[in-house]
N, C-alpha and C positions, 0 to 999 in steps of 0.2 A: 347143361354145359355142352359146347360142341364137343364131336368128337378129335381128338387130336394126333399127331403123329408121335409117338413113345422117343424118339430118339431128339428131337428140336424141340419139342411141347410146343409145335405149329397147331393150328386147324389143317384137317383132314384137307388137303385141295378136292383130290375126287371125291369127296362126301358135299363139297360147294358145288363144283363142276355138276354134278347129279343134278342137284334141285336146283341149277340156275336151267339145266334145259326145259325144265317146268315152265320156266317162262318167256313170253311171247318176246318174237325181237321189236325193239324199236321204244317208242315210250308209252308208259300206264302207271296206271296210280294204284295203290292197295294201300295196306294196314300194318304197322309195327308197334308193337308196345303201344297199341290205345290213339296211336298219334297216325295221322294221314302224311305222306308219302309220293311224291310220283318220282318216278322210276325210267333210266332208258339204259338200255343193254342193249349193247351191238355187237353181233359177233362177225368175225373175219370172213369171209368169200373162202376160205380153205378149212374152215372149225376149229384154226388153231392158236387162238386170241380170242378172247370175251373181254370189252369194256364195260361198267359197269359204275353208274351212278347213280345216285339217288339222292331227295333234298325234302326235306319236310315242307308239308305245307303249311304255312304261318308261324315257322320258326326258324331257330338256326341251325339244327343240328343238318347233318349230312355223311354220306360215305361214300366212296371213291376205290376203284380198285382194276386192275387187268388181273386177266387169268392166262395163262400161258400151256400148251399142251406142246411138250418139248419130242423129238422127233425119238425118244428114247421111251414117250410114251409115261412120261413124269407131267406130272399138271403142277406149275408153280404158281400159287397166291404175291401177287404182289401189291400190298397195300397201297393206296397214296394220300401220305402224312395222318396215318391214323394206325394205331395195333393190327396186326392180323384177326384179333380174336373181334374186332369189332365189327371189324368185315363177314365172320364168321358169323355171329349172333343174328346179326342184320340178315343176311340171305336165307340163316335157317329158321329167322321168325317171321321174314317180312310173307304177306298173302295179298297176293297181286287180286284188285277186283274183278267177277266176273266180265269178261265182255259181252257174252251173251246171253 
């Protein structure tokens, strides 16, 4: 289960924020739940926006999300049209494949 924030029962944003800088910008493909994945994360020219999609390959499912790093130094998750915790599970299961 991710970890959450005790006061909203969000997902942790700086516990996403961490392990999305794990990964490369631009687009790649890996692994979630048994199912294949590619994947494109863009981050802002100033670090303080992360896009963030991804679309199974040969199916439908998918997740969509910005990450926000507010100048107060708060990181807000904000889903698109999907739970927070989906977007949660997804970044802290998904395993991007080696490039090299």
């Amino acid at each position: 289960m991710p970890t959450t924030d005790r006061d909203q029962g969000a997902p942790d944003a700086e516990a996403l924020l961490e392990r999305l800088s794990e990964w490369p910008d631009g687009h790649f493909e890996g692994h979630f739940e048994g199912r294949r994945f590619g994947v494109t994360l863009h981050r802002s020219a100033d670090g303080r926006r992360l896009w963030l999609y991804g679309e199974e390959r040969g199916g439908g499912d998918f997740v969509s999300a910005n990450l926000y790093r507010l100048g107060s130094g708060e990181t807000l998750l904000r889903p698109c049209e999907m739970p927070a915790e989906v977007v949660a599970e997804f970044v802290l299961g998904f395993r991007p494949d080696r490039t090299r």
